[in-house]
VOTORLO-260912 format. One line per field, with one value per residue: residue in three letters; x, y, z of N, C-alpha, C, CB in turn. Coordinates in nm, 4 decimals. Glycine has a CB too. Layout:
rest <- c(ala,...) .
nX <- c(X,...) .
nY <- c(Y,...) .
nZ <- c(Z,...) .
caX <- c(X,...) .
caY <- c(Y,...) .
caZ <- c(Z,...) .
cX <- c(X,...) .
cY <- c(Y,...) .
cZ <- c(Z,...) .
cbX <- c(X,...) .
cbY <- c(Y,...) .
cbZ <- c(Z,...) .
//
This chain:
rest <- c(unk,unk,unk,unk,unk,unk,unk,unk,unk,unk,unk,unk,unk,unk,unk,unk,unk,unk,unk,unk,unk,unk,unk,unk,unk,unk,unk,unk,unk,unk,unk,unk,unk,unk,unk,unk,unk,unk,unk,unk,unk,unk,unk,unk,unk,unk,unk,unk,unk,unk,unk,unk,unk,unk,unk,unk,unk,unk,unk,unk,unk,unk,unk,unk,unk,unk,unk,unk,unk,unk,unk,unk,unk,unk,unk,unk,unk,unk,unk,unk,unk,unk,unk,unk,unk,unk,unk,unk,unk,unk,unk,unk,unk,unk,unk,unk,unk,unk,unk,unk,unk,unk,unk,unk,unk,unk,unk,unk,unk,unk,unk,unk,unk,unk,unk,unk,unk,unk,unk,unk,unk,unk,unk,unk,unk,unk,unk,unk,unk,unk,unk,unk,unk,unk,unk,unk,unk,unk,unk,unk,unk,unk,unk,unk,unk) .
nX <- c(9.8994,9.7750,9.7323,9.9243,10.0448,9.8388,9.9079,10.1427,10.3354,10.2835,10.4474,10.6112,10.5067,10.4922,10.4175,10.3025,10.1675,9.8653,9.7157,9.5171,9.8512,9.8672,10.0987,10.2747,10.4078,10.5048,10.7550,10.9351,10.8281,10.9207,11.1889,11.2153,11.1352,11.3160,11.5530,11.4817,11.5100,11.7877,11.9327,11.8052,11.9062,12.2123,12.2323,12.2038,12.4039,12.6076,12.9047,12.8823,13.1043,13.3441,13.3772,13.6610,13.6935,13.8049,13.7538,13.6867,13.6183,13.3914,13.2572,13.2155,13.1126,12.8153,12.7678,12.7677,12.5032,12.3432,12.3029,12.2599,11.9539,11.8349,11.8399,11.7138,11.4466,11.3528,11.3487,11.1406,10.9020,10.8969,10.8202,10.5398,10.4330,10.4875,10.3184,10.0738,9.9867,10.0488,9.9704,9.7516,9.5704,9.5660,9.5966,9.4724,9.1432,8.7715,8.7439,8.9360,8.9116,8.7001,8.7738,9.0095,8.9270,9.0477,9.2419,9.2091,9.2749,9.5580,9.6983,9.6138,9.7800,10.0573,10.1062,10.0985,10.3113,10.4946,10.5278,10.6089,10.8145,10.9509,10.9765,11.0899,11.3881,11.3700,11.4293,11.2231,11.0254,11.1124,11.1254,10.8615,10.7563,10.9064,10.8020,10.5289,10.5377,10.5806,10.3702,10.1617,10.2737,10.3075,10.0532,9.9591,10.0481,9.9628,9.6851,9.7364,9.7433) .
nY <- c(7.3660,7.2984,7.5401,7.7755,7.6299,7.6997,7.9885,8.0600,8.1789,8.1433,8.2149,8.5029,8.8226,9.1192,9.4728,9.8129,9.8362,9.8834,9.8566,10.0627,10.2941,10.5558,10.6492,10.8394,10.9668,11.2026,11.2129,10.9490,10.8603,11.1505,11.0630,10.8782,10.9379,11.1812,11.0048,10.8680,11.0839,11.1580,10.8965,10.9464,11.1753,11.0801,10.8386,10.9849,11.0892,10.9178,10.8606,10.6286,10.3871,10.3777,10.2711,10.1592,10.0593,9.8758,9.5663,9.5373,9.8069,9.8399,9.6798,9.7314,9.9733,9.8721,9.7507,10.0043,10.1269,9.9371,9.9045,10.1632,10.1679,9.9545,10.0756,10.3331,10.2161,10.0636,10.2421,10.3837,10.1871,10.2300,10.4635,10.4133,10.2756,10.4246,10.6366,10.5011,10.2635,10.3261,10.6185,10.7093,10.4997,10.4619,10.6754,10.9501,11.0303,11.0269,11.3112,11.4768,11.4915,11.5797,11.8083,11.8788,11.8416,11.7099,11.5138,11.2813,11.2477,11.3918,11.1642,10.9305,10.9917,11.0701,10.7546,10.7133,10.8112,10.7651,10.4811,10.4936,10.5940,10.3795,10.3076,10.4044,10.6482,10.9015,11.2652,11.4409,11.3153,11.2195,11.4663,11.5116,11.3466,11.3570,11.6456,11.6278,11.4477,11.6087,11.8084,11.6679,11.5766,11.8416,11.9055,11.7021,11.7704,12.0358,11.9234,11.8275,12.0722) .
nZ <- c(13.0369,12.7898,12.7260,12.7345,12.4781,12.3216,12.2660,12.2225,11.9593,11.5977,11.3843,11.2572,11.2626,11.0565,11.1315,11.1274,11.3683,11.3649,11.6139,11.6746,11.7121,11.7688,11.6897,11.4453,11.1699,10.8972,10.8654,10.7396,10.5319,10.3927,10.4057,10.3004,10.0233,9.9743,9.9482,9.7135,9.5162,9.5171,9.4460,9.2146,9.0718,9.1165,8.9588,8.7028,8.7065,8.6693,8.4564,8.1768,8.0953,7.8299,7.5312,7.4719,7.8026,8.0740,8.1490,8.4209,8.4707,8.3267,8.5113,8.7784,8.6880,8.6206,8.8926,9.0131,8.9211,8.9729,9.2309,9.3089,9.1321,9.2955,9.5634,9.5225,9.3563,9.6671,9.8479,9.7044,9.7491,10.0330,10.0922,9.9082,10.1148,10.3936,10.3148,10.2284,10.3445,10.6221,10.7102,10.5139,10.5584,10.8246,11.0282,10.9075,10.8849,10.7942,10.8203,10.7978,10.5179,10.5236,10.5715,10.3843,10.1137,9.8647,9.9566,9.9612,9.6527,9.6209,9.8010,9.6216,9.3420,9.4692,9.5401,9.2733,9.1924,9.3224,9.2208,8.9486,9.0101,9.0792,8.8436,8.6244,8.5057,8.6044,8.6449,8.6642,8.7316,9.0042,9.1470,9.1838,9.3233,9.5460,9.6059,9.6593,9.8297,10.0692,10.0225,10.1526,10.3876,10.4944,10.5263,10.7206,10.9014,11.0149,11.0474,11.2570,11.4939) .
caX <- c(9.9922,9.7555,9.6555,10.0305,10.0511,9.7993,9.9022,10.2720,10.2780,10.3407,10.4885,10.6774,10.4379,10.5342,10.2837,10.3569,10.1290,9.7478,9.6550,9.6870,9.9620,9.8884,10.2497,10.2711,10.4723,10.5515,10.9364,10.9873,10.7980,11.0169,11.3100,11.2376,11.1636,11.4950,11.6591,11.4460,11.5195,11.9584,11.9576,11.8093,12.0360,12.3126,12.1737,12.2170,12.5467,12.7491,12.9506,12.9218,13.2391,13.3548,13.3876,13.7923,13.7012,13.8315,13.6093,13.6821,13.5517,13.2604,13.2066,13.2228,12.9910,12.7391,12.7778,12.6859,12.4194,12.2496,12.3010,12.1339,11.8412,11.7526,11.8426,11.5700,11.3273,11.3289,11.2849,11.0026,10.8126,10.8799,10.6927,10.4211,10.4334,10.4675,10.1835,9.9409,9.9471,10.0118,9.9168,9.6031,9.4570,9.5401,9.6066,9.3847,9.0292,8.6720,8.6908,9.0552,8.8585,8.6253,8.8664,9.0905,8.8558,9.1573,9.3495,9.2501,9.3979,9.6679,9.7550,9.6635,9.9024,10.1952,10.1192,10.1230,10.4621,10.5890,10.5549,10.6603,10.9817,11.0034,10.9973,11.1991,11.5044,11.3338,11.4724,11.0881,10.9002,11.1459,11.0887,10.7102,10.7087,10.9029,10.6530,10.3854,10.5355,10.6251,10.2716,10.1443,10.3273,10.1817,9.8106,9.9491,10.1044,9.8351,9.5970,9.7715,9.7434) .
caY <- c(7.3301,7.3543,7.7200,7.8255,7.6134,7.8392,8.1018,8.0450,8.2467,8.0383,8.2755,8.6085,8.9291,9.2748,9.5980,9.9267,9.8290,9.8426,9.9242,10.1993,10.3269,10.7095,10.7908,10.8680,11.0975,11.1738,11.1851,10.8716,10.9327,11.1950,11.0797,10.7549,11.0361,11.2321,10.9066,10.8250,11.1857,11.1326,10.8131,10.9314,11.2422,10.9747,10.7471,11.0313,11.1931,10.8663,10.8393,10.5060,10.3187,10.4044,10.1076,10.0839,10.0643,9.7524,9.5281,9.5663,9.9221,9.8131,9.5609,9.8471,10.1182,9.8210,9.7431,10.1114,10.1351,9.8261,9.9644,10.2891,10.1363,9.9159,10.1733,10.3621,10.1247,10.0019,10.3688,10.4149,10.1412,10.2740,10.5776,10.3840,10.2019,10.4816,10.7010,10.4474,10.2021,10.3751,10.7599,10.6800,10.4109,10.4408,10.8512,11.0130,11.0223,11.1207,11.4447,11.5121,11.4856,11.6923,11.9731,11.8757,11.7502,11.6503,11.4727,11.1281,11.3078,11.4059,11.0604,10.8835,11.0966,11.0633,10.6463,10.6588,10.9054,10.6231,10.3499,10.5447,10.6405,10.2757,10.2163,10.4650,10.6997,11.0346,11.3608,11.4976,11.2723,11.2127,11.5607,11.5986,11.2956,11.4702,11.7686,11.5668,11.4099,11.7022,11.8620,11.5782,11.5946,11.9790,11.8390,11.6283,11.8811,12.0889,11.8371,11.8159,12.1715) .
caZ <- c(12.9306,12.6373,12.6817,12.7071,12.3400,12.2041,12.3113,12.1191,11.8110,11.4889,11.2839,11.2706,11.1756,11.0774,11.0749,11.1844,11.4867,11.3644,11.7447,11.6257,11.8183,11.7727,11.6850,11.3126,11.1387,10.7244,10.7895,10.7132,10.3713,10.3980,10.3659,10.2125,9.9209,9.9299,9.9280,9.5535,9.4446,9.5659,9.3890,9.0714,9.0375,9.1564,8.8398,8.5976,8.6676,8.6365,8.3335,8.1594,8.0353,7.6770,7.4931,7.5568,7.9037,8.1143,8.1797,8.5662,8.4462,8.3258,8.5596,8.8402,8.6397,8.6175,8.9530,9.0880,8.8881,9.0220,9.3442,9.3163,9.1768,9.3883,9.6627,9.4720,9.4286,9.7774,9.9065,9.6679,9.7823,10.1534,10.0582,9.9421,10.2597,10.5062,10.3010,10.1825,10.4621,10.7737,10.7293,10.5003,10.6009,11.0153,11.0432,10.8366,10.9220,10.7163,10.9327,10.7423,10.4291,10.4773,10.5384,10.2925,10.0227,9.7362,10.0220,9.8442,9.5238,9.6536,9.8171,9.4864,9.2904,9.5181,9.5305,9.1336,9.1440,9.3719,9.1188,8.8209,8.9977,9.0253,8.6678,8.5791,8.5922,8.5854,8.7675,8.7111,8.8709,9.1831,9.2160,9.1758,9.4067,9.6724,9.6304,9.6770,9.9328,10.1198,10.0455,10.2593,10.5657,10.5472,10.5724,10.8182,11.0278,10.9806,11.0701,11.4258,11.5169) .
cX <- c(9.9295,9.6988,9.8183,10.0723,9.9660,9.8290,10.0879,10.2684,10.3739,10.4178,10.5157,10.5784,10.5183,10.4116,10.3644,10.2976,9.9525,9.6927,9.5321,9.7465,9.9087,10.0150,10.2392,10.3362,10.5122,10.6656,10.9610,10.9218,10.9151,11.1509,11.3417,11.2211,11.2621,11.5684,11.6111,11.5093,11.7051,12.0056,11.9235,11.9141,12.2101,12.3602,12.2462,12.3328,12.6532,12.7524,12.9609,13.0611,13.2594,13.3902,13.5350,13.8041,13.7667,13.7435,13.5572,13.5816,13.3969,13.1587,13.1256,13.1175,12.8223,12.6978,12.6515,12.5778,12.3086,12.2198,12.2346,11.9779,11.8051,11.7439,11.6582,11.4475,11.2997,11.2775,11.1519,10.8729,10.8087,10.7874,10.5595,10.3310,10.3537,10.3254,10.0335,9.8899,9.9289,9.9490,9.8108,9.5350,9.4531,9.5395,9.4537,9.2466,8.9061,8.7059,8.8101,9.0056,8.7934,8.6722,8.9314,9.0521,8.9587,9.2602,9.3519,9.3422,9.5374,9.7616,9.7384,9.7826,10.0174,10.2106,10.1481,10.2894,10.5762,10.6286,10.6102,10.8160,11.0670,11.0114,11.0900,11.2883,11.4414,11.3221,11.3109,11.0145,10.9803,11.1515,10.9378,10.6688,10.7546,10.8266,10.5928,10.3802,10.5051,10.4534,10.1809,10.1409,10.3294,10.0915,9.8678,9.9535,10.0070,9.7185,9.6306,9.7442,9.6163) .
cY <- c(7.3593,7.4825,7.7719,7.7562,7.7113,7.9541,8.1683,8.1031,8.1476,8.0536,8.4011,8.7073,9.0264,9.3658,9.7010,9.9337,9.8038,9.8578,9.9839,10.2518,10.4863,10.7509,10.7387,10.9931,11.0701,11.1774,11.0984,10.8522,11.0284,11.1886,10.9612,10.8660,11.1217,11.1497,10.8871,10.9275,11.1543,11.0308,10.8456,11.0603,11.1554,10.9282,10.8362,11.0993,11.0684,10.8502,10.6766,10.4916,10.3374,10.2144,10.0643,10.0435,9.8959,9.6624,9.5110,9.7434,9.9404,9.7206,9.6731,9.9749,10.0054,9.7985,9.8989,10.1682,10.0706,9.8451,10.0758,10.2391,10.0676,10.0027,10.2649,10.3340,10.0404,10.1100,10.3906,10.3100,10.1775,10.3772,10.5366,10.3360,10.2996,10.5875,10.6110,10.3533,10.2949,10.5452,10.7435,10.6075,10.3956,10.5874,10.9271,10.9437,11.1129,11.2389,11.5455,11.5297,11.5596,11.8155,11.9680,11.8000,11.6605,11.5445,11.3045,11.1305,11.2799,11.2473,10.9502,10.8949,11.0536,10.9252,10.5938,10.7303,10.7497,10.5095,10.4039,10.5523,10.4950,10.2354,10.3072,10.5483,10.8645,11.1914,11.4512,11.4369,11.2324,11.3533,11.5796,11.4774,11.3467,11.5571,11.6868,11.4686,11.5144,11.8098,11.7800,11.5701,11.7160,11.9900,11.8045,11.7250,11.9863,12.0809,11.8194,11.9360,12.2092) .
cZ <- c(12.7935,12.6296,12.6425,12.5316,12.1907,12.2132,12.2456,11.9671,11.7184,11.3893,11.3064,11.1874,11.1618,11.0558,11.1661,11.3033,11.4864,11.4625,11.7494,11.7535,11.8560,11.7242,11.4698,11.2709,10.9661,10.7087,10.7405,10.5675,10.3104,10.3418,10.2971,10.0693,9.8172,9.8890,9.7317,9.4520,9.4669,9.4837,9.2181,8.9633,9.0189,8.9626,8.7025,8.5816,8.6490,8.5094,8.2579,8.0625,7.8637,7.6358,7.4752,7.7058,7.9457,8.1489,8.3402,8.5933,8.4356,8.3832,8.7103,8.8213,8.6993,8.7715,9.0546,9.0755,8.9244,9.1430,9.3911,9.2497,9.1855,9.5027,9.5942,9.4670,9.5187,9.8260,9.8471,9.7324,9.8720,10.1451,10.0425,10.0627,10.3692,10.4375,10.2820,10.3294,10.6188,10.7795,10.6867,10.5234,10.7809,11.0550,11.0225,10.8319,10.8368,10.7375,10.8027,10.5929,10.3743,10.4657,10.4411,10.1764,9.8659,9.8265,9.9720,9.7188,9.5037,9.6810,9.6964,9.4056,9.3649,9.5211,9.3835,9.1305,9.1880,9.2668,9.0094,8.8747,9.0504,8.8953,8.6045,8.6659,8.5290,8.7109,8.7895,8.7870,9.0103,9.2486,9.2592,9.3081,9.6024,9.7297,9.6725,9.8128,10.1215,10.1571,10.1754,10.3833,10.5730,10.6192,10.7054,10.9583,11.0862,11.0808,11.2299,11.5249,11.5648) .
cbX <- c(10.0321,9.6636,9.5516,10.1305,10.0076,9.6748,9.8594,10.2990,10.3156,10.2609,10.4156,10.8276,10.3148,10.6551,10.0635,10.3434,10.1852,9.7341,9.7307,9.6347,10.1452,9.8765,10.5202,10.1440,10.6237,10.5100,11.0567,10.9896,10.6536,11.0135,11.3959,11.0995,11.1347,11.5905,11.6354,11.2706,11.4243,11.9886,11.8962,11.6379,12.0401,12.2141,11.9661,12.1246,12.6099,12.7926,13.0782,12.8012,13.2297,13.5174,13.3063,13.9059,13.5697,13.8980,13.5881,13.8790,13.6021,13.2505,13.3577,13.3427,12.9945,12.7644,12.9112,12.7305,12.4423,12.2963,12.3929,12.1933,11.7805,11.7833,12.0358,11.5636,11.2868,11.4300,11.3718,11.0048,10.7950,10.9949,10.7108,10.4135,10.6062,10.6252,10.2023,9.9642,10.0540,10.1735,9.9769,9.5652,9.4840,9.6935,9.7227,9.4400,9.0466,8.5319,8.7633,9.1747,8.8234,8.5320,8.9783,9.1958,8.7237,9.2747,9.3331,9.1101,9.4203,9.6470,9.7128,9.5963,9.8772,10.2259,10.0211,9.9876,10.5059,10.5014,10.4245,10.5837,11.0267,10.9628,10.8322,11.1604,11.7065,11.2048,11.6366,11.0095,10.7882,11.3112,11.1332,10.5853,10.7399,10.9683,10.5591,10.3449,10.6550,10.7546,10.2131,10.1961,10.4819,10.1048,9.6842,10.0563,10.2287,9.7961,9.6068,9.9311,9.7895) .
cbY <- c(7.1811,7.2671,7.8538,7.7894,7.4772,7.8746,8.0835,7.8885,8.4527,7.9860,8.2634,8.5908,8.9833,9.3236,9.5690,10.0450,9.9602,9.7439,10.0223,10.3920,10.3167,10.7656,10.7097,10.8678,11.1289,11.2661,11.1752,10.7838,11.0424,11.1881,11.1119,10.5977,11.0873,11.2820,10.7344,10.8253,11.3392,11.0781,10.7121,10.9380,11.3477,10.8157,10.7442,11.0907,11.3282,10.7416,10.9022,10.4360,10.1420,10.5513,10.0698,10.1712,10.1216,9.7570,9.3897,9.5713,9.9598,9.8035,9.4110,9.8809,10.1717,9.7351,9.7048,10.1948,10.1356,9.6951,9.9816,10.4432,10.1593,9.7968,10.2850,10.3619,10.0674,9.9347,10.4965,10.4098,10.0495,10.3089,10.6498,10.3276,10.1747,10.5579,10.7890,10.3403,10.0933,10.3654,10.8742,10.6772,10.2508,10.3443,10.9221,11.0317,11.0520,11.1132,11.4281,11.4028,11.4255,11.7074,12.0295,11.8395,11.8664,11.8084,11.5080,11.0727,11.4474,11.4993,11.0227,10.9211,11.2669,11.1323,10.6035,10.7242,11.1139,10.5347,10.2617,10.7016,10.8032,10.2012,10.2024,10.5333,10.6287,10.9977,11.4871,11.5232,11.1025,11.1399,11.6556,11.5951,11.1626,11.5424,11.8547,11.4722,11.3477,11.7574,11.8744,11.5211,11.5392,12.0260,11.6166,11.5236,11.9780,12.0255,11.7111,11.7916,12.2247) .
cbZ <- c(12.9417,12.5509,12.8715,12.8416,12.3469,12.1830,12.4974,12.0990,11.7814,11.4288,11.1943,11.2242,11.2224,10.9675,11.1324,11.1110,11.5558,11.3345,11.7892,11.5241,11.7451,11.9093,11.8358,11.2732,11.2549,10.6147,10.8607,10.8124,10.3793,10.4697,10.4672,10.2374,9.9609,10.0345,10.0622,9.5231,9.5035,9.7322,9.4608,9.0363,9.1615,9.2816,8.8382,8.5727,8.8238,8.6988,8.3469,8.1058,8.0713,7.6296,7.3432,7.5502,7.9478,8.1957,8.1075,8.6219,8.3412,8.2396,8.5946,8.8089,8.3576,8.5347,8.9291,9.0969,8.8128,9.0141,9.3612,9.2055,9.1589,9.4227,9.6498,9.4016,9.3770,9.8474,9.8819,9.5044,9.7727,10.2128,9.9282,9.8782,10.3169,10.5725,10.1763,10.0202,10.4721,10.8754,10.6707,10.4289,10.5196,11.1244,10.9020,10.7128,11.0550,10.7478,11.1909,10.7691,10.4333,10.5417,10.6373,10.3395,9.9638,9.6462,10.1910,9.7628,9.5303,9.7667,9.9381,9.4174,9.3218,9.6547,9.5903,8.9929,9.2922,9.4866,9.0691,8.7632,9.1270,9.0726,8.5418,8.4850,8.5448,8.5309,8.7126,8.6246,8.8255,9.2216,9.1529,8.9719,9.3488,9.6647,9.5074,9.5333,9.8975,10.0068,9.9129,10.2538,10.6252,10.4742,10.4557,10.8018,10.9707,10.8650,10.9707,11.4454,11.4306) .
//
């Protein structure tokens, strides 16, 4: 009776597995990416409300706006997620390093693009973070071969 009590978990975890599992992949960088870059084009083509607008109008603009970014900055943090946590710190190995000596760089860089394209609404950096995402799951691919 009291082994089956310890043996009761006390609390709900999440991790991508820590094992490590072996399965890893940068789509989901990927496309948590496209989604930052979709939302910030999104961001910049709507028209806001002239100031006769209704206020159902402007209740509505405000609305879709709030919606894309958080859509945005939820994806961006996924990126940081799926590159910083699970590809660099459980994937990627010294060995990967030594071949690819900028591959810290690189993953710096794309963890700072991440946060910037949380702070703002900029069609350059949800591109350069795409790139950079995209260069990434290259190495990675690469790196499997």
């Amino acid at each position: 009776m009291r082994l089956r009590h310890l043996m009761k978990p006390r609390r709900t975890v999440h991790a991508h597995c820590h094992v490590p599992c072996g399965i890893y992949d940068p789509v989901f960088a990927q496309n948590a990416a496209e989604t930052v870059e979709k939302m910030v084009t999104q961001l910049l083509e709507l028209d806001a409300p002239g100031a006769d607008a209704s206020s159902a109008e402007k209740v509505a603009f405000h609305q879709s706006v709030t919606r894309r970014v958080e859509n945005k900055e939820e994806h961006a943090k996924k990126v940081k997620y799926e590159l910083l946590d699970v590809l660099w710190t459980q994937y990627f190995k010294p060995a990967h390093v030594e071949r690819w000596p900028d591959l810290h760089d690189k993953f710096f860089n794309a963890g700072h693009l991440a946060t910037q394209n949380m702070q703002e609404i900029s069609a350059e950096k949800a591109k350069a973070l795409r790139d950079a995402v995209d260069e990434i799951a290259a190495i990675f691919h690469e790196s499997k071969s």
